[in-house]
CHARMM internal coordinates of N, CA and C (Angstrom, degrees):
IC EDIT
DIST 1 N 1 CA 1.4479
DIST 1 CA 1 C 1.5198
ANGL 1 N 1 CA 1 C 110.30
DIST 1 C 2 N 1.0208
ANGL 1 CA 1 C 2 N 131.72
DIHE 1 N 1 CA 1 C 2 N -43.43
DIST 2 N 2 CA 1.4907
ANGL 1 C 2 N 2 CA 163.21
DIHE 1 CA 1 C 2 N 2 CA -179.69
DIST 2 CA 2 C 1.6730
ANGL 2 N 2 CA 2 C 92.24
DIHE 1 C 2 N 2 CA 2 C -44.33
DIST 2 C 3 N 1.5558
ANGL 2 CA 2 C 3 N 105.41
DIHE 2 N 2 CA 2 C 3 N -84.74
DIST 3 N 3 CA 1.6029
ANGL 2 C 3 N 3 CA 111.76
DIHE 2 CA 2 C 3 N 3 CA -172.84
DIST 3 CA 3 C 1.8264
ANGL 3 N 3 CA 3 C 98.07
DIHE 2 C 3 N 3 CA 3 C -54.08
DIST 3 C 4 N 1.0850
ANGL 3 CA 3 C 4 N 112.67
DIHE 3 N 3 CA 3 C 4 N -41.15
DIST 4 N 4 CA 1.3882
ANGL 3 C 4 N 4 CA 82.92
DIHE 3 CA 3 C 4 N 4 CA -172.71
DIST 4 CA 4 C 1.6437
ANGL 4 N 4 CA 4 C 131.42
DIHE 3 C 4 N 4 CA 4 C -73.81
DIST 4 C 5 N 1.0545
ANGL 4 CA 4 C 5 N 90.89
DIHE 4 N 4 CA 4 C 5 N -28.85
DIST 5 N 5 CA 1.4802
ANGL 4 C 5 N 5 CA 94.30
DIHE 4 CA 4 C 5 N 5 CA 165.57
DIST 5 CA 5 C 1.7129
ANGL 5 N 5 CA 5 C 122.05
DIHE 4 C 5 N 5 CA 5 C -71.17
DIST 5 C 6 N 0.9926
ANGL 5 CA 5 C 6 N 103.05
DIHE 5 N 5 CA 5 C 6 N -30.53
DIST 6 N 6 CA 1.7189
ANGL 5 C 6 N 6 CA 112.98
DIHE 5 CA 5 C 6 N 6 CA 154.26
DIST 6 CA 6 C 1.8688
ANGL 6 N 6 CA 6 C 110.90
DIHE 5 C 6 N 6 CA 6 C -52.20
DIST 6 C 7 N 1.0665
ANGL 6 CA 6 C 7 N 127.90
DIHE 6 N 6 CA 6 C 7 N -51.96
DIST 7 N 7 CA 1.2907
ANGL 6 C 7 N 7 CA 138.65
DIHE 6 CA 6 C 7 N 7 CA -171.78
DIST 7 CA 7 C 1.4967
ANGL 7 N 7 CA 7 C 88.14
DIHE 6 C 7 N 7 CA 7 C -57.99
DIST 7 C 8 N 1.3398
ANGL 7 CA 7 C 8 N 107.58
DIHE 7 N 7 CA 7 C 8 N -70.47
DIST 8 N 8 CA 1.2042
ANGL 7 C 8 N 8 CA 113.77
DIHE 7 CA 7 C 8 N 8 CA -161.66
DIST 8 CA 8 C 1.7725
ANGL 8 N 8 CA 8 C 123.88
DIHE 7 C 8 N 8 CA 8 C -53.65
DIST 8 C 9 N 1.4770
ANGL 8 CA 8 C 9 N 87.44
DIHE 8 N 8 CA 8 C 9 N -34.58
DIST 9 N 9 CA 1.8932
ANGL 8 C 9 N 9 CA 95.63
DIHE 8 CA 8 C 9 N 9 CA 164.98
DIST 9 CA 9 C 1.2472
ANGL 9 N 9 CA 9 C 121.16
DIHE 8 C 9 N 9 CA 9 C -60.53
DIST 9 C 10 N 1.9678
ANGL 9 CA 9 C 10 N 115.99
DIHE 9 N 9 CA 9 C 10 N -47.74
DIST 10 N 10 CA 1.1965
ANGL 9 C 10 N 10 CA 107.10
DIHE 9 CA 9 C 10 N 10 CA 155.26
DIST 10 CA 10 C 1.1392
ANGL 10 N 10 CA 10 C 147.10
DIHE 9 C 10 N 10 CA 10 C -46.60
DIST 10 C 11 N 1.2623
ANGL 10 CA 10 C 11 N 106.75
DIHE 10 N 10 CA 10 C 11 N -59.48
DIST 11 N 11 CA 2.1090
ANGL 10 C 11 N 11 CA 109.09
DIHE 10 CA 10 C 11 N 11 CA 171.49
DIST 11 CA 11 C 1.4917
ANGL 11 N 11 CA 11 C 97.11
DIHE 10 C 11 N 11 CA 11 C -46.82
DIST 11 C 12 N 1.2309
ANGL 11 CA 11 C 12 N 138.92
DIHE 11 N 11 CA 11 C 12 N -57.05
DIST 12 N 12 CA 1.4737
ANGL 11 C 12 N 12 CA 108.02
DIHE 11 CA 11 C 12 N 12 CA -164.30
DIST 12 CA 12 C 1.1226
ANGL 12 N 12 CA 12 C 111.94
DIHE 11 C 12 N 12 CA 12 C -65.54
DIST 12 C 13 N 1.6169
ANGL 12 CA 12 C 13 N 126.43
DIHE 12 N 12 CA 12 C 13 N -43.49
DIST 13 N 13 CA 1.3960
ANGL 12 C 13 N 13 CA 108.39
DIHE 12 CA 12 C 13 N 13 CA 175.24
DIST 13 CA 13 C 1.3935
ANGL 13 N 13 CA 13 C 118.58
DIHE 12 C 13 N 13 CA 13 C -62.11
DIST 13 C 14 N 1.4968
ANGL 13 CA 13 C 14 N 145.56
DIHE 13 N 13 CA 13 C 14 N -11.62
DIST 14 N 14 CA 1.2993
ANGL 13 C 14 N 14 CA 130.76
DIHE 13 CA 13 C 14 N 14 CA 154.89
DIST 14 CA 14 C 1.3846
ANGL 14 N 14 CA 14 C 99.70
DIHE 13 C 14 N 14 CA 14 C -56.61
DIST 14 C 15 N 1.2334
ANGL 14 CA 14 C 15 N 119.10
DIHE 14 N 14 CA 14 C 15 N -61.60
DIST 15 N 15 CA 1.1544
ANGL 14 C 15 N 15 CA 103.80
DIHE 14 CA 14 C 15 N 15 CA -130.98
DIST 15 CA 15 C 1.7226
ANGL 15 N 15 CA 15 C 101.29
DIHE 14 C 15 N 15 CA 15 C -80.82
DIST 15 C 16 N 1.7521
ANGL 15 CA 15 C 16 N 139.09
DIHE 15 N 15 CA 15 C 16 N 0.68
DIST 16 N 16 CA 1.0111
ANGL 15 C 16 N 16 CA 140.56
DIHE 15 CA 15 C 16 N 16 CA 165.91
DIST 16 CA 16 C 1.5071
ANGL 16 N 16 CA 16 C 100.12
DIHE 15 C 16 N 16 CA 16 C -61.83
DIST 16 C 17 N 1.1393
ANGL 16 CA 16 C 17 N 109.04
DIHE 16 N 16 CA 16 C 17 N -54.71
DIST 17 N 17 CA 1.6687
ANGL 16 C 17 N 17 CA 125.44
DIHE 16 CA 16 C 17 N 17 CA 177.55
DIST 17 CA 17 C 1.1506
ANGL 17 N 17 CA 17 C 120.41
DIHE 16 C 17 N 17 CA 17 C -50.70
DIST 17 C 18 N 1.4360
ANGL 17 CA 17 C 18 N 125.36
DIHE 17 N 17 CA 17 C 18 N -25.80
DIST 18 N 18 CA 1.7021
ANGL 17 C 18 N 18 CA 140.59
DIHE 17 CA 17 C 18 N 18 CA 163.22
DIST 18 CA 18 C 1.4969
ANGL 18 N 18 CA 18 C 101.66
DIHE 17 C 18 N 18 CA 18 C -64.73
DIST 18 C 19 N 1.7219
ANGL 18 CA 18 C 19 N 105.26
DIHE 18 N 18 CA 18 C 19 N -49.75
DIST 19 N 19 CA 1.4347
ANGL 18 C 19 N 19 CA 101.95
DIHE 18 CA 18 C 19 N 19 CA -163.78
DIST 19 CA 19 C 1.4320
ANGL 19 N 19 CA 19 C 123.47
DIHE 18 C 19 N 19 CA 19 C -85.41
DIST 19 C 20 N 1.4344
ANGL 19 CA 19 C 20 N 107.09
DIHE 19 N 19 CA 19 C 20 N -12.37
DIST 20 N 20 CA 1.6777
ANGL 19 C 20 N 20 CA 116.98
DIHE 19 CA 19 C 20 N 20 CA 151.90
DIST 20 CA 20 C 1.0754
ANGL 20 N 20 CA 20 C 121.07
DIHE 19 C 20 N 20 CA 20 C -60.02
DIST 20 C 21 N 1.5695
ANGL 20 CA 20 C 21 N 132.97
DIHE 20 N 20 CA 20 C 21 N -60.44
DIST 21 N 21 CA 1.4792
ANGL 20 C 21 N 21 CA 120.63
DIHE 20 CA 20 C 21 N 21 CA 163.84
DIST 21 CA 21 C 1.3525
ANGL 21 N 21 CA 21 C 124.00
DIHE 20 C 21 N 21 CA 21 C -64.10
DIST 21 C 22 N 1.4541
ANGL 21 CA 21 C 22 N 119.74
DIHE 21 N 21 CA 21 C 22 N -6.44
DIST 22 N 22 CA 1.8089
ANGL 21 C 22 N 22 CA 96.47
DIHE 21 CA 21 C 22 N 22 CA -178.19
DIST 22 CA 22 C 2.0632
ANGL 22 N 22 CA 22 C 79.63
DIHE 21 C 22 N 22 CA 22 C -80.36
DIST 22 C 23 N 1.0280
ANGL 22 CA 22 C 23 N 135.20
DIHE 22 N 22 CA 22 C 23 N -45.41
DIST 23 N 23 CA 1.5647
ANGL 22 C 23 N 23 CA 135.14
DIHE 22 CA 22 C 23 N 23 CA -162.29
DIST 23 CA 23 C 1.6775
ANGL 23 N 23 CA 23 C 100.39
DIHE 22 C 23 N 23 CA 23 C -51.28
DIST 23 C 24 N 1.4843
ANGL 23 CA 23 C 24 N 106.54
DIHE 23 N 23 CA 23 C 24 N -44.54
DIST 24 N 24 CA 1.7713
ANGL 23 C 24 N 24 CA 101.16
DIHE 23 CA 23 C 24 N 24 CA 168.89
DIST 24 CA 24 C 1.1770
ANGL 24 N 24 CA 24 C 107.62
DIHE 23 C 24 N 24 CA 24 C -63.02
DIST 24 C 25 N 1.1014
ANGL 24 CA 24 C 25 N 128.84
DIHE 24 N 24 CA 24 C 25 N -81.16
DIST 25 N 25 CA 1.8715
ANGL 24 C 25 N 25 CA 139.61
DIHE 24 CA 24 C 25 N 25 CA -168.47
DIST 25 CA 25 C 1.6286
ANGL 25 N 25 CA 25 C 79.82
DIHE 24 C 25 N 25 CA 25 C -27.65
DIST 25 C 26 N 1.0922
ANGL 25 CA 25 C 26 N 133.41
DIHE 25 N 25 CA 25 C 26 N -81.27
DIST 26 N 26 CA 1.6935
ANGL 25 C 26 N 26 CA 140.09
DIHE 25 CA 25 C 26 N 26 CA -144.18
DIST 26 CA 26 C 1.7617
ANGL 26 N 26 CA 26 C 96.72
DIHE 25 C 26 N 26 CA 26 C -45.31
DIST 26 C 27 N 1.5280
ANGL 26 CA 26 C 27 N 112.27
DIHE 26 N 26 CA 26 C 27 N -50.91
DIST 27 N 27 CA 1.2980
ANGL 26 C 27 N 27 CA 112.59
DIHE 26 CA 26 C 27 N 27 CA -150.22
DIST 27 CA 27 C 1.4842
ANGL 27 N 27 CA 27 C 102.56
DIHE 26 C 27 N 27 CA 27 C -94.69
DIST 27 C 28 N 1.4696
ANGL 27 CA 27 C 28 N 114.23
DIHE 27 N 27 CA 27 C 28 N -5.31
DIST 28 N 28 CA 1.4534
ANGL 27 C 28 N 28 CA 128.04
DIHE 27 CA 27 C 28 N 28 CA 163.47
DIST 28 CA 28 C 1.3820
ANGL 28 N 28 CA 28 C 131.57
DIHE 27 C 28 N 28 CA 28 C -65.60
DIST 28 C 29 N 1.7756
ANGL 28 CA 28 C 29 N 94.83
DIHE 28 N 28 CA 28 C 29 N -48.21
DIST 29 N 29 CA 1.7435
ANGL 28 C 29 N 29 CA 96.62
DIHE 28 CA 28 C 29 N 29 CA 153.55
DIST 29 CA 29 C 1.1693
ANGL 29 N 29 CA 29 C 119.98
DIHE 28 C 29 N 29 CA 29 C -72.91
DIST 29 C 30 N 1.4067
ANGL 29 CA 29 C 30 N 125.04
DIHE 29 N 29 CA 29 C 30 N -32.50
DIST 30 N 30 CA 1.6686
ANGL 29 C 30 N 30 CA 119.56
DIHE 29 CA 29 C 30 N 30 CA 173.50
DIST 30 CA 30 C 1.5965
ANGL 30 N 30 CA 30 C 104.93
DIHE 29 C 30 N 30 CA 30 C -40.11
DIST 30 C 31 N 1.1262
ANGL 30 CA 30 C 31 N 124.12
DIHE 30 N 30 CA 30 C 31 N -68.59
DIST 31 N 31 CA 1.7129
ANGL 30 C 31 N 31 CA 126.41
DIHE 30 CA 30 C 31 N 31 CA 176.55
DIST 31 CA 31 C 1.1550
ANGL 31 N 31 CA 31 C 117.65
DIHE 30 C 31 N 31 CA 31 C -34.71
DIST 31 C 32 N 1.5734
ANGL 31 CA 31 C 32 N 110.84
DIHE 31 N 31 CA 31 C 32 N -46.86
DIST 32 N 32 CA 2.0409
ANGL 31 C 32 N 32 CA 121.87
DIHE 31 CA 31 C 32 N 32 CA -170.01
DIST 32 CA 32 C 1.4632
ANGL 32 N 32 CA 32 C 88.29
DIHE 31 C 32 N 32 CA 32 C -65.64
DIST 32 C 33 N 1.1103
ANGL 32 CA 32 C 33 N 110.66
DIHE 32 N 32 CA 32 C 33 N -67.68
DIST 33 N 33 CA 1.6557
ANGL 32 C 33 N 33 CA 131.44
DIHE 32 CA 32 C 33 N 33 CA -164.61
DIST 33 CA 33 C 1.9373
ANGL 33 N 33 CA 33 C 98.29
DIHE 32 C 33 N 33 CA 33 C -34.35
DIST 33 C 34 N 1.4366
ANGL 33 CA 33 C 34 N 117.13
DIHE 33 N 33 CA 33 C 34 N -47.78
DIST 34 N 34 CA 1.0750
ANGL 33 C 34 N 34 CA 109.85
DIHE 33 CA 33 C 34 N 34 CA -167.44
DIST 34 CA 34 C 1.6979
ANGL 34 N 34 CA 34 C 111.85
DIHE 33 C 34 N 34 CA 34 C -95.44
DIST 34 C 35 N 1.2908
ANGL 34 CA 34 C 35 N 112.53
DIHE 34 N 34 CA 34 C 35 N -15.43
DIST 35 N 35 CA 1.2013
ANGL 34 C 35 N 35 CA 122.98
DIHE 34 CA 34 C 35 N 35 CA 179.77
DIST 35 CA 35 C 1.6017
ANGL 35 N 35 CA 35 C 115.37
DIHE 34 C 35 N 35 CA 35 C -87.87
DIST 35 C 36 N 1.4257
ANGL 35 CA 35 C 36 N 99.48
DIHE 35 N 35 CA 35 C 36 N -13.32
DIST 36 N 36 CA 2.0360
ANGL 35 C 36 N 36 CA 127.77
DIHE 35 CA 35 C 36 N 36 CA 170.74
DIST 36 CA 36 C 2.0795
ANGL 36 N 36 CA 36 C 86.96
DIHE 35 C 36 N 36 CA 36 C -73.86
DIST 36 C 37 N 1.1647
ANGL 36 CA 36 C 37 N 119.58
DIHE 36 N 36 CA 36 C 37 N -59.60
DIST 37 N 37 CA 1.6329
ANGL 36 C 37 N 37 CA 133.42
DIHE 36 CA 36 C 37 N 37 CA -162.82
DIST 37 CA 37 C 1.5293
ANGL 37 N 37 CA 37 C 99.21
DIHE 36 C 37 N 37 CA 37 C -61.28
DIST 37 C 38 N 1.5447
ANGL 37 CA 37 C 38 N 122.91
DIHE 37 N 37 CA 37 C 38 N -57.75
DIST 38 N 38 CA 1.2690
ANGL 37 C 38 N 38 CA 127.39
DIHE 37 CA 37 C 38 N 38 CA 165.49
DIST 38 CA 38 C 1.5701
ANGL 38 N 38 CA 38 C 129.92
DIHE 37 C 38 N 38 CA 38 C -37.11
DIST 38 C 39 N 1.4409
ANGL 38 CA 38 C 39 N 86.67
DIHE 38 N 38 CA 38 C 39 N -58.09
DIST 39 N 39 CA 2.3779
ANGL 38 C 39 N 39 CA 93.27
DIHE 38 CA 38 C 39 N 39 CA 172.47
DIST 39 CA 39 C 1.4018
ANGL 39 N 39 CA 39 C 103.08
DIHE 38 C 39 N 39 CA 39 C -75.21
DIST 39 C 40 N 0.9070
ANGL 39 CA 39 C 40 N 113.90
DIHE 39 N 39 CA 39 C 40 N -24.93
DIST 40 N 40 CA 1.9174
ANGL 39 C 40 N 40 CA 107.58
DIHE 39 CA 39 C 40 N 40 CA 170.85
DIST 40 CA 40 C 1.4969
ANGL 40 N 40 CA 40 C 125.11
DIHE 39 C 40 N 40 CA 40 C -53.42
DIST 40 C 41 N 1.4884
ANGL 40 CA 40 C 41 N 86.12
DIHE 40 N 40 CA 40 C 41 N -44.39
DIST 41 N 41 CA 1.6275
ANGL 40 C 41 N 41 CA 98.37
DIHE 40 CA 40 C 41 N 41 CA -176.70
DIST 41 CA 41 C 1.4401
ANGL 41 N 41 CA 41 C 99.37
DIHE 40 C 41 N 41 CA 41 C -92.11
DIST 41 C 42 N 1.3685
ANGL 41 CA 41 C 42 N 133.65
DIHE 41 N 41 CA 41 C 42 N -30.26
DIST 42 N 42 CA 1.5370
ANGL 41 C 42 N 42 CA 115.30
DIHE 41 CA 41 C 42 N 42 CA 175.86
DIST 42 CA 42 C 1.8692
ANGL 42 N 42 CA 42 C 107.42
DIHE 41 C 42 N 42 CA 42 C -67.66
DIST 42 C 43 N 1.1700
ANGL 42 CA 42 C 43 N 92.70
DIHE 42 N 42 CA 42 C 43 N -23.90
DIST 43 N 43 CA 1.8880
ANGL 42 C 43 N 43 CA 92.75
DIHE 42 CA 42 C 43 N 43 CA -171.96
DIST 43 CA 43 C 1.8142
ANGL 43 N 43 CA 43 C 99.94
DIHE 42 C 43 N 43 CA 43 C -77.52
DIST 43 C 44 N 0.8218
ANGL 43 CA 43 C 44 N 119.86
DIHE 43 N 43 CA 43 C 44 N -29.05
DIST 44 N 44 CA 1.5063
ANGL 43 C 44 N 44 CA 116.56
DIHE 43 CA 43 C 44 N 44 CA -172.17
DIST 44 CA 44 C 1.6000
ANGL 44 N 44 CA 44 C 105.98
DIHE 43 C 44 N 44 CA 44 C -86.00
DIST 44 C 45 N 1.4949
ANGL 44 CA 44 C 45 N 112.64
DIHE 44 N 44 CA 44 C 45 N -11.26
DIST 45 N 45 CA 1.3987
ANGL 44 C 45 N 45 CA 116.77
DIHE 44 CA 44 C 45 N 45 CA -163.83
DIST 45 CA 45 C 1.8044
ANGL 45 N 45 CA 45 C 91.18
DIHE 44 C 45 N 45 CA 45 C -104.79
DIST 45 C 46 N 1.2039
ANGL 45 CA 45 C 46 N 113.98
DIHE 45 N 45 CA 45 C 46 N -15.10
DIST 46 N 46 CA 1.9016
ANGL 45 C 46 N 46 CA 122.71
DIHE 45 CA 45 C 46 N 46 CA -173.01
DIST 46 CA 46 C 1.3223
ANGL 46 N 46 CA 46 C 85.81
DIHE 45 C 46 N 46 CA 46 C -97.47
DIST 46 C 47 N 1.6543
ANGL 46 CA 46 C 47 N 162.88
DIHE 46 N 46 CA 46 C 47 N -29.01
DIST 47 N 47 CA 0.8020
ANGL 46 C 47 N 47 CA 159.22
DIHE 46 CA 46 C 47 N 47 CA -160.50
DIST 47 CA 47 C 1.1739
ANGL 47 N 47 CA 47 C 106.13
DIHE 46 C 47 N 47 CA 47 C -113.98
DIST 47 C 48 N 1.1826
ANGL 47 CA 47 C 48 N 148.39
DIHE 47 N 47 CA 47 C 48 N -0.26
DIST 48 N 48 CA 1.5177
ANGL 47 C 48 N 48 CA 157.36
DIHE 47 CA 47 C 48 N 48 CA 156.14
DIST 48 CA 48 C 1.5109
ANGL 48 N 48 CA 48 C 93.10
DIHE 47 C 48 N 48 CA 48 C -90.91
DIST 48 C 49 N 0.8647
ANGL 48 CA 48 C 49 N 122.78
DIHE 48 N 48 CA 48 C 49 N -30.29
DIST 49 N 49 CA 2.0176
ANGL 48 C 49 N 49 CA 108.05
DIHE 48 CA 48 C 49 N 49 CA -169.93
DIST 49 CA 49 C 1.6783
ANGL 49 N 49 CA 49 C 90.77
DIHE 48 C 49 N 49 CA 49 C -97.76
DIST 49 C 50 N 1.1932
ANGL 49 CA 49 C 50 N 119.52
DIHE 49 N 49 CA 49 C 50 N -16.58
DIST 50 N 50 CA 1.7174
ANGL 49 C 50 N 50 CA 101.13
DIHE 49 CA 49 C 50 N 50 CA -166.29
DIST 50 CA 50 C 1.7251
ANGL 50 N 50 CA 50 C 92.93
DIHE 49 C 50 N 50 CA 50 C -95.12
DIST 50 C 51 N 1.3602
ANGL 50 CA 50 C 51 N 113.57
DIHE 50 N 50 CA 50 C 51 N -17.45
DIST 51 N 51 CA 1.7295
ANGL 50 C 51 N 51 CA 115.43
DIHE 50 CA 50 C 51 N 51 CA 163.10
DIST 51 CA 51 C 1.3408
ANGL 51 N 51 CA 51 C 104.27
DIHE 50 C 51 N 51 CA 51 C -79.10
DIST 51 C 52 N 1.2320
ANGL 51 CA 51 C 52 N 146.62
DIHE 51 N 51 CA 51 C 52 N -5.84
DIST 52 N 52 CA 1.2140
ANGL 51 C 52 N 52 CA 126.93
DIHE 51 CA 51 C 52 N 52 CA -179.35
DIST 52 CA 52 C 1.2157
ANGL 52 N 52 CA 52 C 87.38
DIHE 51 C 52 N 52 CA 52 C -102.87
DIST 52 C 53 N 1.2614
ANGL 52 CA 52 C 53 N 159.77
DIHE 52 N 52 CA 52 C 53 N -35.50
DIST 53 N 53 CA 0.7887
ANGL 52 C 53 N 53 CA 143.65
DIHE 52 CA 52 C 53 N 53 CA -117.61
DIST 53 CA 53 C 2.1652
ANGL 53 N 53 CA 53 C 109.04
DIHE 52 C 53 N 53 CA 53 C -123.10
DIST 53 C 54 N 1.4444
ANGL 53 CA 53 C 54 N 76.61
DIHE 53 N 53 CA 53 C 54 N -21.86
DIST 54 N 54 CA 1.7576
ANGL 53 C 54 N 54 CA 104.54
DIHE 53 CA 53 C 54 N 54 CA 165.16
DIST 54 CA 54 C 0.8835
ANGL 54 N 54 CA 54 C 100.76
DIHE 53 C 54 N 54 CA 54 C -70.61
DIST 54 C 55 N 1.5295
ANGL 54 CA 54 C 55 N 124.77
DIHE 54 N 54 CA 54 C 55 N -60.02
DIST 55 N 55 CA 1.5145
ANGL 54 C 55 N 55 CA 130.98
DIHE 54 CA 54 C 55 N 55 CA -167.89
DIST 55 CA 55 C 1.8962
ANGL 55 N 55 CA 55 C 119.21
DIHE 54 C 55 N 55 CA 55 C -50.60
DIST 55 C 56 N 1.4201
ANGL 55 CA 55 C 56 N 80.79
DIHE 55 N 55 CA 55 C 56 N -52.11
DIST 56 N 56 CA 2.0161
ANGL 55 C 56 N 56 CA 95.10
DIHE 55 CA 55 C 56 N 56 CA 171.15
DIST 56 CA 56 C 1.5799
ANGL 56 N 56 CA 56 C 116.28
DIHE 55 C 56 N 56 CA 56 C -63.34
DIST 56 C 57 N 1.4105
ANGL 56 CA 56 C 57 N 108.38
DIHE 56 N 56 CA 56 C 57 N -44.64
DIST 57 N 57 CA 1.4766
ANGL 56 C 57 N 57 CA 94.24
DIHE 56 CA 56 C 57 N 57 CA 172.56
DIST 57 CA 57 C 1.8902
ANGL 57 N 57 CA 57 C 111.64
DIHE 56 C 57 N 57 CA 57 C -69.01
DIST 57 C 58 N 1.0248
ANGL 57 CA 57 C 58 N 115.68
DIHE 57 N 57 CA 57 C 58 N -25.88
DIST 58 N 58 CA 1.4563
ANGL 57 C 58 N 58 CA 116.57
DIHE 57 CA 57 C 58 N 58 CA -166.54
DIST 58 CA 58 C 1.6993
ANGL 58 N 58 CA 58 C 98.71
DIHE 57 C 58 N 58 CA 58 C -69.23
DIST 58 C 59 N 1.1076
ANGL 58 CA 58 C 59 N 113.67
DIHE 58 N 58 CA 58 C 59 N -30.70
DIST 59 N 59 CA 1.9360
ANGL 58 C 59 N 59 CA 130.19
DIHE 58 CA 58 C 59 N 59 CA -163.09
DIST 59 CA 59 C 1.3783
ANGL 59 N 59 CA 59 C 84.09
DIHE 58 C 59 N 59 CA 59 C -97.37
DIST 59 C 60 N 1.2412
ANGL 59 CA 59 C 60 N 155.70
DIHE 59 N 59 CA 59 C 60 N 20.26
DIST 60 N 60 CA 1.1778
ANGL 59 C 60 N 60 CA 122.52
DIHE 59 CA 59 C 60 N 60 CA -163.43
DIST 60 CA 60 C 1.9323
ANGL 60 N 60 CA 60 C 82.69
DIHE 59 C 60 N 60 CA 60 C -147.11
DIST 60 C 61 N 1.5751
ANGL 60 CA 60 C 61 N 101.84
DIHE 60 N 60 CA 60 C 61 N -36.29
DIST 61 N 61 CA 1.6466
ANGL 60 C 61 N 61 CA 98.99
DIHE 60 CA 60 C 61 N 61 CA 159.98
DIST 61 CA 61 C 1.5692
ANGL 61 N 61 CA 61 C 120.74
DIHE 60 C 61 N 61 CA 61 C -51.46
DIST 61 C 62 N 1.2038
ANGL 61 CA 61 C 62 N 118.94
DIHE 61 N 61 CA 61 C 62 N -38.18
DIST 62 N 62 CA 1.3755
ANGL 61 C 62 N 62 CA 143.58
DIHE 61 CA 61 C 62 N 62 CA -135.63
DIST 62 CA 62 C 1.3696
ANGL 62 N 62 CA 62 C 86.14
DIHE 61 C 62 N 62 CA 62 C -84.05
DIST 62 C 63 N 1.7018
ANGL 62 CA 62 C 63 N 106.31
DIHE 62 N 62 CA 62 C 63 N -62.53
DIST 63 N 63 CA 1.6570
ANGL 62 C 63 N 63 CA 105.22
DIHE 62 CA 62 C 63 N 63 CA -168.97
DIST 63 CA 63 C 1.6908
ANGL 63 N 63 CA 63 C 121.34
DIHE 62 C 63 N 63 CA 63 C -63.77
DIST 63 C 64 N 1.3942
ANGL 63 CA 63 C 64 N 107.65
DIHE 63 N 63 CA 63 C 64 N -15.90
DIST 64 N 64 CA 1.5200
ANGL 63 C 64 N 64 CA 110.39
DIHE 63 CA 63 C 64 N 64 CA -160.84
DIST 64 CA 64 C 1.5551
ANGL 64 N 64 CA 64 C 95.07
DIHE 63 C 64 N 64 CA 64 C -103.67
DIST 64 C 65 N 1.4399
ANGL 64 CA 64 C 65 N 121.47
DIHE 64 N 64 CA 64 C 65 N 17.86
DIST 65 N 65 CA 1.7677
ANGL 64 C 65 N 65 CA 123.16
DIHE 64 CA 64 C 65 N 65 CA 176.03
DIST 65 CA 65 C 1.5253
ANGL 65 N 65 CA 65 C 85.75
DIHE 64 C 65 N 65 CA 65 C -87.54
END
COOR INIT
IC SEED 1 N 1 CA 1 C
IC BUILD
C-alpha cells in the first residue's frame, strides 16, 4: 500500500513538472513566433529601401545622360 501511494506521489510530481515545461516551451515559441513576425517586417522594410534605393540610383543615371 505504502509503495503505491509513493508511486502515486511521484507521477504527480512529474507530471506537474511536465506541465511546467510544456507552459515554458509553449510561451517560448510565443516570443520566437513573434520575434519570427518582427524580422519579417524589418526584412520587407530593408528590401523596400534597397528598391528604392536601386530605383534612385537608376533615376539619377538617367538624368546625368
Amino acid at each position: 500500500m505504502y509503495s503505491a501511494i509513493a508511486i502515486s506521489i511521484y507521477i504527480n510530481i512529474v507530471y506537474k513538472r511536465v506541465t511546467e515545461i510544456v507552459k515554458d516551451i509553449r510561451a517560448i515559441d510565443y516570443r520566437l513566433s513573434k520575434l519570427k513576425d518582427s524580422l519579417s517586417k524589418i526584412k520587407d522594410k530593408l528590401i523596400f529601401i534597397r528598391r528604392s534605393i536601386t530605383i534612385l540610383v537608376h533615376n539619377t543615371r538617367l538624368l546625368n545622360i
